[in-house]
N, C-alpha and C positions, 0 to 999 in steps of 0.2 A: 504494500500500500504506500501511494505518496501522498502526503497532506495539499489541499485543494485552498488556494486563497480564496476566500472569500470577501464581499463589500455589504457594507450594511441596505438591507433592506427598506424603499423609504416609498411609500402607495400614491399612485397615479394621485390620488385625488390629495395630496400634504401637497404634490412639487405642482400641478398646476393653480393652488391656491397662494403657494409663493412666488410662481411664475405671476395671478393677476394681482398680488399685491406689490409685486417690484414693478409691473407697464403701468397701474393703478399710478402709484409715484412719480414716475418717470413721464404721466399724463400721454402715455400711448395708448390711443383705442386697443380693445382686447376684445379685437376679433376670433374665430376659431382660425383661421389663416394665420392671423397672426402668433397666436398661442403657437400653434405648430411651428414658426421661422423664429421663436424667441426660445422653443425648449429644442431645437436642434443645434442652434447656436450657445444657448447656455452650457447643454448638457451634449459635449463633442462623443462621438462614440456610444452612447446610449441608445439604445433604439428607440424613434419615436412612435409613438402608439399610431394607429390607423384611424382614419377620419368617424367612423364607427366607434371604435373604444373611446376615443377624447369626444364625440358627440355624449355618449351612456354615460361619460365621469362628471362631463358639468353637469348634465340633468340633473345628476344622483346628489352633487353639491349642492342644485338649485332647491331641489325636495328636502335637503337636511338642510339648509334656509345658511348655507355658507357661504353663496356667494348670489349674486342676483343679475339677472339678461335686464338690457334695458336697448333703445333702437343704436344707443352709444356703443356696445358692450357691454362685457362683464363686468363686475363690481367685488369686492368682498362686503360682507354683511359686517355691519360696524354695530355697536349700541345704539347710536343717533337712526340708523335704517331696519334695526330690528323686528319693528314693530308696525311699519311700513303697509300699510294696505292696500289693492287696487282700486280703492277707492278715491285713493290721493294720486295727486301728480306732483312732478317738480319743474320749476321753472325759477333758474336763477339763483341755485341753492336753496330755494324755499320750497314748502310743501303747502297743496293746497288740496281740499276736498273738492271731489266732484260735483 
């Protein structure tokens, strides 16, 4: 037997939630396009997921309320958007009822 190097294990949906909180910052739309030309460049040599897998992982985010689609992009869910209904909208940093 030879010992097998290993790297730590880190789940689709932890690196595209750091991926849209560093374009978030950086005020890059976080498009799916883009997500995919910012984790093949972040992450050299890793393989990027398929348009299918990275479609299923934001979903799965948006349903566990951690990150949120808007006609901009993605978003991370903050405290201040937590609680956010579609009943509101925003305009100009401000939230209004429908």
């Amino acid at each position: 037997m030879s010992p097998i190097s290993q790297s730590q294990f880190i789940p689709l949906g932890e690196i595209l939630c750091l991926a849209i909180s560093a374009m978030n910052s950086a005020r890059k739309p976080v498009t799916q396009e883009a997500l995919m030309e910012h984790l093949t460049t972040c992450f050299p040599g890793v393989p990027t997921p398929s348009q299918e897998i990275l479609r299923h992982t934001l979903n799965t985010l948006v349903r566990e309320r951690k990150i949120y689609p808007t006609p901009d992009g993605y978003f991370i869910v903050t405290p201040q958007t937590y609680f956010i209904t579609p009943s509101l909208i925003r305009t100009n940093s401000k939230w209004y009822h429908l």
